[in-house]
Kinemage of the C-alpha trace (Angstrom):
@kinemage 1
@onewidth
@group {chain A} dominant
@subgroup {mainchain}
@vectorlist {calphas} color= white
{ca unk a 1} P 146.846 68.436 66.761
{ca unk a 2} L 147.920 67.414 70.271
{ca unk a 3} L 145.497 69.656 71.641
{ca unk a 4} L 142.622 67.884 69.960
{ca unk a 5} L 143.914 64.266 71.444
{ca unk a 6} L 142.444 63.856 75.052
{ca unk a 7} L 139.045 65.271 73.772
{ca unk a 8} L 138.818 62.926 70.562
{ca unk a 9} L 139.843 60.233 73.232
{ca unk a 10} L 137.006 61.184 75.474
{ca unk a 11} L 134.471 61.340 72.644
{ca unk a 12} L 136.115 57.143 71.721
{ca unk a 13} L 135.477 56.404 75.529
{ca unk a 14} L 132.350 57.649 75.641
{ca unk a 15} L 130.948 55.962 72.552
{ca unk a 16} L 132.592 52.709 73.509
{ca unk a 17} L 130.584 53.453 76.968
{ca unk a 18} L 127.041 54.058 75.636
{ca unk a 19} L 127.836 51.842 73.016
{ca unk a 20} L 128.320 48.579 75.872
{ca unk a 21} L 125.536 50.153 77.843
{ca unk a 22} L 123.196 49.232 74.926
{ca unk a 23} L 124.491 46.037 74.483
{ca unk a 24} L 123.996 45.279 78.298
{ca unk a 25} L 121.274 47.224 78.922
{ca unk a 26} L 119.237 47.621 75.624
{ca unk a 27} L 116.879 50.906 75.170
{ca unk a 28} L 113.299 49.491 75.544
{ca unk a 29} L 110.245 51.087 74.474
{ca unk a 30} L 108.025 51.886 77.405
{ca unk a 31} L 105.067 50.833 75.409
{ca unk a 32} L 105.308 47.493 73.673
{ca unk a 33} L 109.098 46.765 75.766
{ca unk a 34} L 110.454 46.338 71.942
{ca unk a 35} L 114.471 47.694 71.493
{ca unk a 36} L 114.496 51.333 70.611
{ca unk a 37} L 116.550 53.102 68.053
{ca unk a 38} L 118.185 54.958 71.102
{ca unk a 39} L 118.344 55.769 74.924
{ca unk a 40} L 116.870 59.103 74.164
{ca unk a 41} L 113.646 57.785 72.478
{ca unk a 42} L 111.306 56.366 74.818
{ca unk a 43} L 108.804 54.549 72.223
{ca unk a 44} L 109.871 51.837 69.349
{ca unk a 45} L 109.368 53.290 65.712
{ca unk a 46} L 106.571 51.219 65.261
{ca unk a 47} L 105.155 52.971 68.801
{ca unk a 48} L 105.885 56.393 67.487
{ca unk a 49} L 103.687 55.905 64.648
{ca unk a 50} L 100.955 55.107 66.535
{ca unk a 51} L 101.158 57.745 69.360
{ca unk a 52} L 100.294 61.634 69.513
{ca unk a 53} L 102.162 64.557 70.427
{ca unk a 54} L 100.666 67.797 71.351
{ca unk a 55} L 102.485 71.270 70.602
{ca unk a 56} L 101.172 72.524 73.835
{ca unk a 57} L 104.535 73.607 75.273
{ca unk a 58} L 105.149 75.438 72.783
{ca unk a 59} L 101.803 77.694 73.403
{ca unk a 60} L 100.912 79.964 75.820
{ca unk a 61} L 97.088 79.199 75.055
{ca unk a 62} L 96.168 75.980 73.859
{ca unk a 63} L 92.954 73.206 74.455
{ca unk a 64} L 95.211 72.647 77.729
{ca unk a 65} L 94.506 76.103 79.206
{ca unk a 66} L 91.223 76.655 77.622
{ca unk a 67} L 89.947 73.476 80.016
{ca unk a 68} L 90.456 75.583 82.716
{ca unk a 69} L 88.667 78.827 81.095
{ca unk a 70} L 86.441 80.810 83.513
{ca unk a 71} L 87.560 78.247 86.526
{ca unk a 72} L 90.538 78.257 87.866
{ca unk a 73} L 93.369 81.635 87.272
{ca unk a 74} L 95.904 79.414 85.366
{ca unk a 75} L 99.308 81.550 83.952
{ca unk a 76} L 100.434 78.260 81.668
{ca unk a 77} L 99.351 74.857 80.881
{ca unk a 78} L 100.654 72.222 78.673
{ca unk a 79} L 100.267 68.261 77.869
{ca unk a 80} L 102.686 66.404 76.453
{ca unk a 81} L 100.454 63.421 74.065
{ca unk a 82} L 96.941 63.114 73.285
{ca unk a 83} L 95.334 60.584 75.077
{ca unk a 84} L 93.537 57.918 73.443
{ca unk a 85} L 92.132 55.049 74.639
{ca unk a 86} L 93.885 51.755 73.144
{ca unk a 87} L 96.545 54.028 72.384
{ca unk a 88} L 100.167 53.158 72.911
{ca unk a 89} L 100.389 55.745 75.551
{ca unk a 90} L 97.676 53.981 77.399
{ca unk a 91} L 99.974 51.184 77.410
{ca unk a 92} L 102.891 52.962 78.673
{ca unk a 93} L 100.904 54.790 81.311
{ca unk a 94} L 99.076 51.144 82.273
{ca unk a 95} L 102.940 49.894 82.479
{ca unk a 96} L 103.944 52.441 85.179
{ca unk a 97} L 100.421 52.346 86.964
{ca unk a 98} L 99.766 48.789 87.031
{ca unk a 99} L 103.306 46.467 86.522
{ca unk a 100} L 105.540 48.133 88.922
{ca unk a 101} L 108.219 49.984 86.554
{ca unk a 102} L 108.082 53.671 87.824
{ca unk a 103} L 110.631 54.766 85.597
{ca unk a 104} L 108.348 55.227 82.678
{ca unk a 105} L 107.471 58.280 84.927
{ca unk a 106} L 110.464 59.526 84.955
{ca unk a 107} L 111.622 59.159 81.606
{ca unk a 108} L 108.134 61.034 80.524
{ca unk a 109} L 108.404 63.743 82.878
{ca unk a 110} L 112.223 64.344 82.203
{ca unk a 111} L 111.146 64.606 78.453
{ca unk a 112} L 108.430 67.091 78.690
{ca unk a 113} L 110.789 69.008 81.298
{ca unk a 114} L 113.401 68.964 78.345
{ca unk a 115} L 110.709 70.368 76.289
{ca unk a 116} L 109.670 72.937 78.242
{ca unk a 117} L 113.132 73.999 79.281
{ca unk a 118} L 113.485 76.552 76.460
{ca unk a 119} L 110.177 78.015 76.472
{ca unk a 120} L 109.924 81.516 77.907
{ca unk a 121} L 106.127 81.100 79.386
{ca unk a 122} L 107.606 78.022 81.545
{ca unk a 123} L 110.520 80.075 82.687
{ca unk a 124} L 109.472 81.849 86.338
{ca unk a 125} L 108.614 78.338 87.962
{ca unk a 126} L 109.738 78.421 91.603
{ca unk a 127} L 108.297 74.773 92.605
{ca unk a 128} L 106.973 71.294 91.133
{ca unk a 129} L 103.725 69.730 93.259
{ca unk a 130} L 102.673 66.349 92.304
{ca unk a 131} L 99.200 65.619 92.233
{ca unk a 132} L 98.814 63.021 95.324
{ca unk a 133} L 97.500 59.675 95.446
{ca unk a 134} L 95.759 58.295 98.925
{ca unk a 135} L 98.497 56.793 101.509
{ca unk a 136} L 96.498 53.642 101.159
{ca unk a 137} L 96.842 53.527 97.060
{ca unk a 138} L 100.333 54.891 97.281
{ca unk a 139} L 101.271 51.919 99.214
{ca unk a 140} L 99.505 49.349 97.102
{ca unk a 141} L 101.392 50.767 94.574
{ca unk a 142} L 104.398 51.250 96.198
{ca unk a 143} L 105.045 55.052 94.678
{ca unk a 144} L 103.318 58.024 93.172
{ca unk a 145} L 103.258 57.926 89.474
{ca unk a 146} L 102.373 62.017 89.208
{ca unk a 147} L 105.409 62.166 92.008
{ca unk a 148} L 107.684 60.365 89.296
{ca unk a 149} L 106.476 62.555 86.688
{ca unk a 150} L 107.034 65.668 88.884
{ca unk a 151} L 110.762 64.606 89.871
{ca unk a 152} L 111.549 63.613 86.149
{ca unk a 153} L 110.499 67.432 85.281
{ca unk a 154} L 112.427 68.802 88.091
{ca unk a 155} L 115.633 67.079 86.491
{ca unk a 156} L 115.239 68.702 83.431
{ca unk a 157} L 114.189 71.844 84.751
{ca unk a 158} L 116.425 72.115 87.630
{ca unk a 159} L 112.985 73.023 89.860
{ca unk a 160} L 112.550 71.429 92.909
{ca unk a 161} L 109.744 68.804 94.279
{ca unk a 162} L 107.376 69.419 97.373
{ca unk a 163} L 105.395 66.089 97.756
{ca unk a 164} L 104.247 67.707 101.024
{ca unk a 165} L 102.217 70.470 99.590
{ca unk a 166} L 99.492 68.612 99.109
{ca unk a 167} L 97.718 65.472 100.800
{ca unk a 168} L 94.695 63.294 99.749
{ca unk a 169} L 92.582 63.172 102.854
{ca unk a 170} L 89.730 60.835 100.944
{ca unk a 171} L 89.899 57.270 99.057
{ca unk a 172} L 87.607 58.130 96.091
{ca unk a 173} L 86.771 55.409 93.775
{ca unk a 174} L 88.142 55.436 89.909
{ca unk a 175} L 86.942 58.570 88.357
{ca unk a 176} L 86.790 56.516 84.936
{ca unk a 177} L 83.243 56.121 84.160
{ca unk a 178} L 82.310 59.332 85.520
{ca unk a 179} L 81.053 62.640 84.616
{ca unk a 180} L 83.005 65.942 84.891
{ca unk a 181} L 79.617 66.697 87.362
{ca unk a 182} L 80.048 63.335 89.335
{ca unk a 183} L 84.111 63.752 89.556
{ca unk a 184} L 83.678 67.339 90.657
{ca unk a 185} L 81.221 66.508 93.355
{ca unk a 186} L 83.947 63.125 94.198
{ca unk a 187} L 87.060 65.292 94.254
{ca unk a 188} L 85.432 68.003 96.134
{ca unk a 189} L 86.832 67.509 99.577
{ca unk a 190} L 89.615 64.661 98.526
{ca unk a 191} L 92.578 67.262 98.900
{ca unk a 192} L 94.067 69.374 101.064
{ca unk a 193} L 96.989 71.743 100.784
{ca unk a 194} L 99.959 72.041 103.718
{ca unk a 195} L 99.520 75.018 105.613
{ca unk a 196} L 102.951 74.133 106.525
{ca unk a 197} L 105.177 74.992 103.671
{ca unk a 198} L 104.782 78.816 102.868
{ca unk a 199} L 104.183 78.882 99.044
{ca unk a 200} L 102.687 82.352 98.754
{ca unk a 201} L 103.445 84.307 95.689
{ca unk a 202} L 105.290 80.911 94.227
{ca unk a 203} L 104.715 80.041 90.933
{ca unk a 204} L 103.394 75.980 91.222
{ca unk a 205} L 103.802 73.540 88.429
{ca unk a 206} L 100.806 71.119 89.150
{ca unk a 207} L 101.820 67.697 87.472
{ca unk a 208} L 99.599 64.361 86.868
{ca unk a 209} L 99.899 61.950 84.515
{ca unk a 210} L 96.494 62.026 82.511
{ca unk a 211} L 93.971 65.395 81.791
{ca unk a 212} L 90.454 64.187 81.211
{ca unk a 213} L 87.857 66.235 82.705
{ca unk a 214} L 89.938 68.338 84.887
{ca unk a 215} L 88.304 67.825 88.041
{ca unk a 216} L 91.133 66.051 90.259
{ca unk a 217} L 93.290 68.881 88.807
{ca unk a 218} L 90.994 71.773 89.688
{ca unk a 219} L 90.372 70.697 92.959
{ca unk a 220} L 94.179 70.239 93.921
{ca unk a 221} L 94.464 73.962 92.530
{ca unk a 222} L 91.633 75.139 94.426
{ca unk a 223} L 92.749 73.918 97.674
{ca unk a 224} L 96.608 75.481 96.966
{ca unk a 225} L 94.986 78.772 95.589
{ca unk a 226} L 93.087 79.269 99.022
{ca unk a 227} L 95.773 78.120 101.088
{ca unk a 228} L 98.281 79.866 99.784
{ca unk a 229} L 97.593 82.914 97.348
{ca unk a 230} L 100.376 81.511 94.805
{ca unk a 231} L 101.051 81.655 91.116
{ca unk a 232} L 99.992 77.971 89.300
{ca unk a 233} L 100.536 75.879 86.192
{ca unk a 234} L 99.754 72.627 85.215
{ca unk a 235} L 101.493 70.004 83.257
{ca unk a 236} L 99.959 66.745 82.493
{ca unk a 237} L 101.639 63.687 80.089
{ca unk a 238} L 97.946 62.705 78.569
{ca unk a 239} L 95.244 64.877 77.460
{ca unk a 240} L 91.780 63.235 76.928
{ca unk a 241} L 89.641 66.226 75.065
């Protein structure tokens, strides 16, 4: 019985811990900023409702990697919600964009990581690249939300970051009202990979926050395909179908 004491002890300390870390520090849902049942949920239950997973990790092929069908050689592709607009997740995302709290990006990217931790198809990942924003925007914003994303993924994954890989050479208006035509033609030459950092033969998880059209994606793949003759992925939070 003896034996058991330090480790029950531990398990009192560490409950009295998380328990005066809530109390302090309450769990907030990234969303609507309501309490959360616990640290390890990220929306409300009122939230959760009203957003919409995706079982994409979980599948080699999926609408994810059929976007990219016939244009661009990807091994594996996932998304963690469904995008909707007016969603909850729009609100979350608009939170981390647009009000300053970058770790919503974090917390998202350290779930999906979590999720795709024990999936074999995600398992041969040698590097995370963030999709990047314009030096201008990035400092107007003051960080890189697909960078956040990217690190939170790496945490659960235990794969490094290389923010270096790629760079946005072009300040391209929003891509919102677009087509898929007009954002191709806009993305075209906004990237460019690092012939710098030798990635050749590495297997490249390409993270952003939101898959609509593809086009910002597919270009940043392009230019790291060319550049570099390496293996690539993608991994998104939103997916707009």
């Amino acid at each position: 019985m003896s034996k058991l004491t330090p480790f029950l002890m531990k398990i009192a300390l560490n409950s009295y811990f998380t328990g005066l870390l809530d109390l302090l520090y309450p769990p907030l849902c990234i969303s609507c900023n309501r309490r959360t049942f616990s640290v390890q949920h990220l929306f409300c239950l009122n939230c959760q409702a009203h957003i919409h997973p995706t079982d994409m990790v979980y599948h080699p092929s999926n609408p994810f990697t059929a976007k990219f069908s016939g244009r661009i050689p990807l091994k594996q592709g996932a998304a963690l919600f469904y995008y909707i607009k007016g969603s909850r997740l729009q609100l979350a995302l608009e939170r981390l964009k647009y009000k300053n709290e970058p770790e919503i990006g974090f917390s998202l990217g350290e779930y999906l990581g979590l999720l795709m931790k024990g999936q074999d198809h995600f398992q041969d990942l040698d590097l995370i690249v963030p999709v990047p924003l314009h030096p201008r925007k990035e400092m107007q914003r003051g960080y890189n939300q697909s960078a956040l994303i990217a690190r939170g993924i790496g945490k659960s994954i235990s794969i490094p970051v290389e923010e270096r890989a790629l760079q946005r050479q072009l300040y391209t208006n929003s891509q919102v009202q677009k087509s898929r035509a007009d954002r191709l033609e806009n993305m075209q030459f906004a990237f460019k990979a690092s012939t710098k950092i030798n990635l050749k033969d590495k297997h490249i998880l390409l993270v952003d926050d939101i898959l609509t059209t593809g086009a910002t994606l597919e270009a940043c793949a392009l230019q790291l395909l060319v550049a570099h003759d390496c293996k690539l992925s993608m991994a998104t939070i939103g997916f707009s179908g």
